[in-house]
N, C-alpha and C positions, 0 to 999 in steps of 0.2 A: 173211883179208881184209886185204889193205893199208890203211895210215891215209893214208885219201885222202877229198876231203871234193865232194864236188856241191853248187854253189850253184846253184839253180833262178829265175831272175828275170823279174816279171811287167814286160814293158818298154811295158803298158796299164796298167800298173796306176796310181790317182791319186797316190799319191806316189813316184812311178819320177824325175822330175826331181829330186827331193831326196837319192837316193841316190846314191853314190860308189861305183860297182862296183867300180874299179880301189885304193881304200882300203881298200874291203872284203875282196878277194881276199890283197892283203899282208897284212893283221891275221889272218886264216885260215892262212897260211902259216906264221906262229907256232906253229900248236895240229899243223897234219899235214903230212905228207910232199911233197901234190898238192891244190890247189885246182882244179876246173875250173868255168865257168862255162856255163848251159845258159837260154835265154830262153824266155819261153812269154810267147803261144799257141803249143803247137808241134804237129804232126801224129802225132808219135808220143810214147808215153809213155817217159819216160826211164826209162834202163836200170843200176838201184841196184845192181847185182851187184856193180861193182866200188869199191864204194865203203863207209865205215864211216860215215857222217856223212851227210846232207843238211842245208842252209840254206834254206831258203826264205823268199824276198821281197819280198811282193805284200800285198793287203788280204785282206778276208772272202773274196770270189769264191776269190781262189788258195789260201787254205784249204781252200775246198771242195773243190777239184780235189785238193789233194794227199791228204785223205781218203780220196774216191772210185778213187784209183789203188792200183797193188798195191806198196805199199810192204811192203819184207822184214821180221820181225818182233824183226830183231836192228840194225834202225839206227837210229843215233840220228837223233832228227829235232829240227829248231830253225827257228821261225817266226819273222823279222825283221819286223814288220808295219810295211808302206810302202802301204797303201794310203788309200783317200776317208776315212772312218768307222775302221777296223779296230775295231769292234765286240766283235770275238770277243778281241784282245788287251785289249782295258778289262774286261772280265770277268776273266782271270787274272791276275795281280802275278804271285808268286812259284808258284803254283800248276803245273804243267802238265798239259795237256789229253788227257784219257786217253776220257771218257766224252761222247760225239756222240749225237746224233737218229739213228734208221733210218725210213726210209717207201718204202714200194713198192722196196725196195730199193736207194734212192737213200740216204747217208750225209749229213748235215746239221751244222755244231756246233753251230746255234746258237738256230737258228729256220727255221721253215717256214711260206708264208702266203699265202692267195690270195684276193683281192679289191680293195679300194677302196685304191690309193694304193701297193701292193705293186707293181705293175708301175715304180716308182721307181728300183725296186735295182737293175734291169737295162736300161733303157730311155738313160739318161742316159749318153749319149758318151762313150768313154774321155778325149779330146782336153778335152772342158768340166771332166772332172774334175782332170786334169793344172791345168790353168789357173787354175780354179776354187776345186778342192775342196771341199769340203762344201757353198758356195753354190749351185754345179752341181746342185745338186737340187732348190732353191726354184723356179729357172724353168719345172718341170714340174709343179709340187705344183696348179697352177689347173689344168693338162689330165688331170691324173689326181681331179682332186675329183669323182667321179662314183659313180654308186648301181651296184654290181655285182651280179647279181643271180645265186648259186650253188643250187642245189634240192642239199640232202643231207639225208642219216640219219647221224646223228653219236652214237656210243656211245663213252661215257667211263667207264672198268671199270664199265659194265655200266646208267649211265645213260642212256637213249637219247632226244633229241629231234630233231626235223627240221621241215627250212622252209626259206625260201629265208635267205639270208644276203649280207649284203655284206663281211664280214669273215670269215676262217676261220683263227687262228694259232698252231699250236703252239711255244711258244718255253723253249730249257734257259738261260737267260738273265735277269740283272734290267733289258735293256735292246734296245731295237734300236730303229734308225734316230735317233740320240741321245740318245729320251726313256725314260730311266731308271725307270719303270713298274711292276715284277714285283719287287713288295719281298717274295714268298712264295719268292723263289730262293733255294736254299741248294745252294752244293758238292756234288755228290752225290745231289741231292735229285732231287723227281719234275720231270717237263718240267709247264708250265700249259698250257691251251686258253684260248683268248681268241676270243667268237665274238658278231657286231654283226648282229643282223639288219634286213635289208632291209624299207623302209617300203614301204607299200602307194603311197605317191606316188612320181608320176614326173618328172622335168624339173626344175626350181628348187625345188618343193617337198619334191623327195626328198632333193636336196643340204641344204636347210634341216635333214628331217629325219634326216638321220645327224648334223648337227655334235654335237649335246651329247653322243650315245654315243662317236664319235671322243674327243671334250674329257674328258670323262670317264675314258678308258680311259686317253689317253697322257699329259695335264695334271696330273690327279689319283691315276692310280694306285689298285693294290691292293695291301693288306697283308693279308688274307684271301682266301677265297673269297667270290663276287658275283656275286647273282643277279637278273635283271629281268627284265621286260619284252620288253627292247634286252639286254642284254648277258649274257652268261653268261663267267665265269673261274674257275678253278679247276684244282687239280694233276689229274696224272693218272699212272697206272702202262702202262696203255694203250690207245690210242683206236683205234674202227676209225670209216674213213672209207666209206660210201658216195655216189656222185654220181648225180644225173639225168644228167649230160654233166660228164666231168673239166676241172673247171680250169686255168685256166697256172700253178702256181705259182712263186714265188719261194723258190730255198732260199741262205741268205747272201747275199743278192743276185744269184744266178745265175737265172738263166731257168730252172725244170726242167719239161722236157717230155717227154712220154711218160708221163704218170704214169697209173697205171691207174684205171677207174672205181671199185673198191673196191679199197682198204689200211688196212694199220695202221701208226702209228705208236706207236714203241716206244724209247726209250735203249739202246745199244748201248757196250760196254767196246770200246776198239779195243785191238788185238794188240801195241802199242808205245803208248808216250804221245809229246808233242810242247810240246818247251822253250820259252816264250815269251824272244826272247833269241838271245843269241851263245852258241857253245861255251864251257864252261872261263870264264876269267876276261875272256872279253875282252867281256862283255856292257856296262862300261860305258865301254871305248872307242869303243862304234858306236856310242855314245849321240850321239856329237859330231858322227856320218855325215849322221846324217838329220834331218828337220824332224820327220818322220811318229816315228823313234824318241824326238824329244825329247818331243815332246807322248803320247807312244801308251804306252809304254815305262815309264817313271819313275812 
């Protein structure tokens, strides 16, 4: 395989204005032979055959994607994260990303979640994010404050309860959607369930009734397992999920649909890992490329 290198760029993605494709391509021409550049969304999946290397340079979402695609099990890979949040890069420093979420056969890093406030991840305009960034999300946060009302059987190695729910999240993460939460996270360690359920009221009273479980869960956090009432969290090795009627969920912030009315979710080792980062040395030249590297990165 020639040393050639595919840079893959989300040019939706929330910090795509911040980045310097054409600086970025020169500093890669340092490390290999042929830099090419390829943008997504694209129709078709890109073709790594001929290449030793991929960059990729998007947020959570284009994470996802690159997961879920058939990357060859001998290249190297490197995640530049330029996007709203990038999440999944505040999680690893020096680390790199080898061990993701599996559910119904969809591939996850970070988090998987469906109910009250989830439709967030993906609902909010690529264009508001560019613009915005992170703010882009507060002006949706009043039309997603609402009671979601999920009917499932949820077994967690082997604990089984059910009911309706307005929250359902499994996350391999100490964080998502900024607030830093899952202080039971450890490298390696089991993925948590995080599950709020739905009050008997409906309309302003039901909104009232989720605020302090929400407040609770993302304000205050867990440093153990916790049980109520309202909320149940705790690690898990593997959860099986069944539905009255499947949910939309959110996985990294991606829309994931199709998902079937019964699955497991389970941690999965992928077949290569993925570098947070530039190739070789040049991880803190690109520091200087991006806003999203300065803040994301370091």
């Amino acid at each position: 395989m020639k040393n050639a290198c595919l840079v893959l760029v989300n040019k939706i993605a929330g910090g795509f204005n911040g980045l310097n494709v054409e600086e970025l391509k020169n500093e890669l021409e340092r490390d290999f032979d042929s830099v090419d550049i390829e943008y997504l969304p694209s129709e078709t999946e890109p073709d790594y055959s001929r290449y030793s290397a991929v960059v990729v340079c998007g947020g959570d979402g284009t994470l996802n994607h690159l997961i879920n695609s058939r990357v060859p099990v001998d290249l190297r890979v490197y995640y530049l994260p330029s996007g709203t949040l990038n999440e999944a890069a505040r999680i690893k420093r020096e680390e790199p990303i080898s061990v993701v979420g599996e559910a119904d056969g969809k591939l996850f890093s970070y988090v998987l979640a469906a109910g009250t406030f989830t439709p967030l991840g993906y609902s909010v305009g690529h264009r508001s994010k560019q613009r915005f960034r992170a703010l882009a999300y507060i002006a949706r946060v009043i039309a997603e404050y609402k009671v979601s009302r999920i009917g499932a059987v949820i077994n967690a190695d082997g604990a089984v309860s059910e009911g309706e729910y307005t929250l359902i999240m499994a996350i391999n993460s100490p964080r998502c959607f900024g607030f830093k939460f899952n202080r039971m996270y450890r490298e390696g360690g089991d993925m948590c369930l995080l599950t709020i359920k739905a009050p008997r009221a409906k309309g302003i009273f039901g909104k009232i009734a989720i605020f302090f479980p929400f407040f609770r869960s993302f304000f205050i956090g867990f440093s153990k397992p916790y049980k109520s009432k309202t909320i149940g969290f705790g690690p898990f090795k593997e959860l099986k999920l069944d539905f009255d009627s499947p949910p939309v969920f959110c996985a990294d912030g991606e829309r994931a649909d199709g998902m079937s009315p019964s699955f497991t979710v389970r941690t999965r080792t992928l077949p290569y890992s993925i570098r947070i980062g530039m190739p070789e040395s040049r991880i803190n030249e690109v520091r200087a490329m991006t806003n999203a590297g300065k803040r994301d990165i370091m």
